[in-house]
N, C-alpha and C positions, 0 to 999 in steps of 0.2 A: 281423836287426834286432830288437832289443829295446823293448819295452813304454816310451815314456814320460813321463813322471812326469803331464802333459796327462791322459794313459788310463788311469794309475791314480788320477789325484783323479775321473776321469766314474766309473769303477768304483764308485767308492765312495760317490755318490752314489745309484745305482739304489737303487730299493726290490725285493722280494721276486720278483716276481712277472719284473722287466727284469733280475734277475740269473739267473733261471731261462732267460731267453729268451738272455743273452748266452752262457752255458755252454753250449746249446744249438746254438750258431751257430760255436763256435769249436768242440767238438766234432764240429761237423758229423752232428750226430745229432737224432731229434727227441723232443717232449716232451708228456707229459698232465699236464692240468690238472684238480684238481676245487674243490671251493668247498662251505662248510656252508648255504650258501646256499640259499633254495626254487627259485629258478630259477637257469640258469647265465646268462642273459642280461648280468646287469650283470659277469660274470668275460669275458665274452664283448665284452662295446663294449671291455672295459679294455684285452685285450690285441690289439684293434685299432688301438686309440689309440697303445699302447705300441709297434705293430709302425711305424705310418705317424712317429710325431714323435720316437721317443727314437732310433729304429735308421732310416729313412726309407725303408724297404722296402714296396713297396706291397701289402697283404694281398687278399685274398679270403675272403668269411666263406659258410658254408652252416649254415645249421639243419635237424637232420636227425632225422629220425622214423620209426616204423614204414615208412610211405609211402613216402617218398625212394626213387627209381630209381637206376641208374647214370647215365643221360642226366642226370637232375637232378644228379646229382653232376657230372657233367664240364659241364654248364652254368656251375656257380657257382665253377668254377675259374679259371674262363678268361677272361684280358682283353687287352685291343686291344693289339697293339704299337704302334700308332700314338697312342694315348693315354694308354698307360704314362706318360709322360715328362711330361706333361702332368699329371698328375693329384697328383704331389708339389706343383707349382707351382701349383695356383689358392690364392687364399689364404683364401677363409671355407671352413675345415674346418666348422665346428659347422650351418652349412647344407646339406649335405651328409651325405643319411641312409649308415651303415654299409653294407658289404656282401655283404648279409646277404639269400639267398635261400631259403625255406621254399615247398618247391612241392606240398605233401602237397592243394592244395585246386585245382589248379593243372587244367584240365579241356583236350583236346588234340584241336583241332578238323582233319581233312584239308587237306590243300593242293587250292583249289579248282584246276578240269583248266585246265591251260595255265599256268598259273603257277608259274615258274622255284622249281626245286626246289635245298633248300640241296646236294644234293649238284654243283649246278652253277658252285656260288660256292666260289673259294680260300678258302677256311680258314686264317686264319695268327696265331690268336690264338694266345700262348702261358702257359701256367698262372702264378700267381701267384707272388710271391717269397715269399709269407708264406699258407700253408692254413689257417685257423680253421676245423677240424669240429667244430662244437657238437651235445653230445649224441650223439656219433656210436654211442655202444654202442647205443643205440634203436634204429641203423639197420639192415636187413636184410643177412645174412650176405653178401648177394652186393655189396653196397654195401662195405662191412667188407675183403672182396677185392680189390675197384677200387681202396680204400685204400694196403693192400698192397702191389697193385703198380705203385703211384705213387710210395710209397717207395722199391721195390727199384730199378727203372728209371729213376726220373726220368721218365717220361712216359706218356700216356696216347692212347689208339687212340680217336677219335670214329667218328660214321657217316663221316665226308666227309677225316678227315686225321689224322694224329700230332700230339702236341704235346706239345715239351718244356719240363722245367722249368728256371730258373735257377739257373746255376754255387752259389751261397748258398741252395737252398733249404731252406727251413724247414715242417715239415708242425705244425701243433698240434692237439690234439686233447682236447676236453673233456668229458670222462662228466658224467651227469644225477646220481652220487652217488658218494660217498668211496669206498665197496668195488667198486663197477662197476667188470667187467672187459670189456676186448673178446674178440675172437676170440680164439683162444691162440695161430694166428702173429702177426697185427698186433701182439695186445700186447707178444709178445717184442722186436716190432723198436723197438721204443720205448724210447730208453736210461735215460730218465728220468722223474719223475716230482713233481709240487709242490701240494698240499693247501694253499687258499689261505684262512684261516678269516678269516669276514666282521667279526670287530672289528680285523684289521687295515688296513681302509680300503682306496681303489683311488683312488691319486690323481691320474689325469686324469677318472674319471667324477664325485667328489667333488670337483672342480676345483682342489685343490692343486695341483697344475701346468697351468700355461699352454700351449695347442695352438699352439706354432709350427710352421714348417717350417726348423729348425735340429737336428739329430739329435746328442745328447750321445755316442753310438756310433755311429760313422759303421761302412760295409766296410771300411773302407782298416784303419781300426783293429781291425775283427775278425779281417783277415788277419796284423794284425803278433803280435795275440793266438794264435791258430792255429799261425802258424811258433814263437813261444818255447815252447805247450805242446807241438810236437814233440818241442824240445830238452830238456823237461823231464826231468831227470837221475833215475830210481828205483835206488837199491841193492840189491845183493841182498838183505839183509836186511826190507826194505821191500816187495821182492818177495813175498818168502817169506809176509810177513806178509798180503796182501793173498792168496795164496793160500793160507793158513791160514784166512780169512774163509771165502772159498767154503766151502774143508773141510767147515768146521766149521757153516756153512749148510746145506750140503746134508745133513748126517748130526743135524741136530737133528730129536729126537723132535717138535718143534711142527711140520715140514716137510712137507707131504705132494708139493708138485713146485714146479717156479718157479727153478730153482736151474738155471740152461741156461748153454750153452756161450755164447750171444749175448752176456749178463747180464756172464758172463768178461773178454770180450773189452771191451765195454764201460763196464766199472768200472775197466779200467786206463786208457781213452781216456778218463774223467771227471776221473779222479783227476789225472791229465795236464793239461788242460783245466783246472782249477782251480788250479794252481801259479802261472802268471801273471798270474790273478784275485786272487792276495795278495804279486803281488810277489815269487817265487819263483820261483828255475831250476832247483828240485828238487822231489821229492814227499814231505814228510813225513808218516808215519802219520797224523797227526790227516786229512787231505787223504783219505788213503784210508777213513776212516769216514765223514766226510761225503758220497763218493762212493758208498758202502754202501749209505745211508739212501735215498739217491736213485734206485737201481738196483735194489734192490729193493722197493719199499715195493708197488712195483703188480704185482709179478712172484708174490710168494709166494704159493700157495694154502696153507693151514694144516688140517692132519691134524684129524680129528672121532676120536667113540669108537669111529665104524667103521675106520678108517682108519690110527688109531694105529699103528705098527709090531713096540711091544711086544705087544701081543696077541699076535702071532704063538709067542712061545717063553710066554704063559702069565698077562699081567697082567690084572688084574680091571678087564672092562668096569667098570664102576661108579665104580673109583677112576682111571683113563683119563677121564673122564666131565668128573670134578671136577678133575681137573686141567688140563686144558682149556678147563673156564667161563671165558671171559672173558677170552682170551688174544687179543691180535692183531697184527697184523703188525707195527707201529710196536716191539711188547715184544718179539718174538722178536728180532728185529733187532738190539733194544737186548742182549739174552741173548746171542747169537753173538758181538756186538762187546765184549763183558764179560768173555767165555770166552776168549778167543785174547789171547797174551800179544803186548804191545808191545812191538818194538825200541827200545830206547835212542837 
């Protein structure tokens, strides 16, 4: 089943931030956010708004700090099955605060004696369809883990039960600043990545768009999306080229690690993924740079004067030094994709 024409005029309406989240979903992979922003708050109501009315996927939002437990974390994922269904359908959104749990002040008093302990009640909530972790590189390593492995399984172990997550889930995840990195597995698993700078506006918080409950991307439509980038046709040549990137990534002198096997696999499943975001049953190179930018930008760690390579057979710290001032990832990037010749 093919794309449309309905899916491709919604497509091309999203702004920045709901094209990021659509790639995402049709990839079936997930995404970090940052923002030039002093706080991530207002990046943070956006792409709740963005998750609940453009895609109608019900979110769950955590604010996350030093402090934040695991318990805190699998608290602010989790919602009613019984009220799922409910909760698209009330209609004053804007009365209705986000959901957004920050429990760093949060104080945990005993269960007094004789009173039914939650381990004696079914547990049947199930995790959200859409994870906002805001700030989550703040959070403690063991938080950071829990993350992890909610990506890799799909679910999470409480005191009292398992809970899985749904068939479309979506994890997001948004650093307190542009270079912030997480862990070095979570971050790997992260296929993408979108730096959202604050003069291009956020327009459900700005209220350029109107909070209905009518989703301009429904599921149905992310799945028709999904099945045509299967079919998304790459040529050898295209191949090739795309694995010339890497190559040629990993072996740049600016590079010091970031260039994984995950990164791989996932820049052909983007590249993919975006073919029938332009109306396309093929991948053409441009498609795989723009997949580039996206896959690496949060992945690269970039070599210092200690760290250089050339050192090794002989180059002078000092001139290593200087040519390095002021180098960053968005340039090397641009450098790799400048370097490797284009198929026709």
């Amino acid at each position: 089943m093919a794309p449309n024409d309905s899916v491709h005029e919604a497509v091309q309406d999203l702004n920045d931030l709901e094209l990021a989240i659509v790639v995402s979903l049709v990839a079936e992979e997930h995404c970090i956010f940052s923002s030039d922003a002093s706080d991530t708050n207002t990046i943070r109501d956006e792409l709740h708004a963005i998750s609940t009315h453009t895609f109608g996927l019900l979110p769950a939002v955590i604010q996350c700090n030093a402090h934040t437990t695991i318990d805190d974390f699998n608290e602010a994922i989790l919602i009613d099955n019984e009220s799922s269904a409910d909760y698209l359908a009330e209609a004053n959104y804007d009365s209705r605060p986000a959901l957004t749990i920050d429990f760093s002040h949060v104080r945990r008093e005993p269960s007094p004696t004789g009173q039914r302990s939650p381990g004696n009640v079914l547990d049947d909530r199930r995790i959200a369809d859409v994870v906002i972790a805001s700030d989550l590189d703040l959070a403690d390593q063991s938080v950071q883990t829990q993350a992890l492995e909610l990506i890799r399984a799909r679910r999470i172990f409480t005191r009292t039960s398992m809970h899985t997550a749904p068939k479309d889930f979506l994890f997001i995840a948004i650093v307190s600043k542009r270079d912030a990195q997480l862990s070095h597995h979570l971050n790997d698993i992260f296929a993408l990545s979108h730096f959202h700078a604050s003069v291009d506006g956020l327009a459900y918080t700005d209220g350029e768009l109107e909070k209905d409950f009518t989703p301009s991307i429904t599921i149905t439509d992310i799945k028709v999306l999904r099945l045509a980038a299967e079919r998304a046709y790459m040529t050898s040549e295209v191949a090739a080229y795309l694995h010339n990137i890497v190559l040629f990534m990993r072996v740049s002198r600016y590079v010091n690690r970031g260039v994984t096997a995950t990164a791989t696999k996932q820049l052909r499943t983007l590249a993919q993924a975006l073919a029938p975001l332009h109306g396309l049953s093929f991948v053409p190179p441009s498609l795989v740079v723009l997949a580039a930018k996206k896959v690496y930008a949060h992945r690269l760690v970039l070599a210092t004067a200690e760290t250089e390579r050339s050192l090794q057979w002989g180059s002078d710290p000092e001139a290593v030094r200087k040519l390095l001032e002021g180098v960053r990832v968005e340039d090397v990037i641009e450098d790799v994709l400048t370097s490797v010749e284009t198929p026709l």
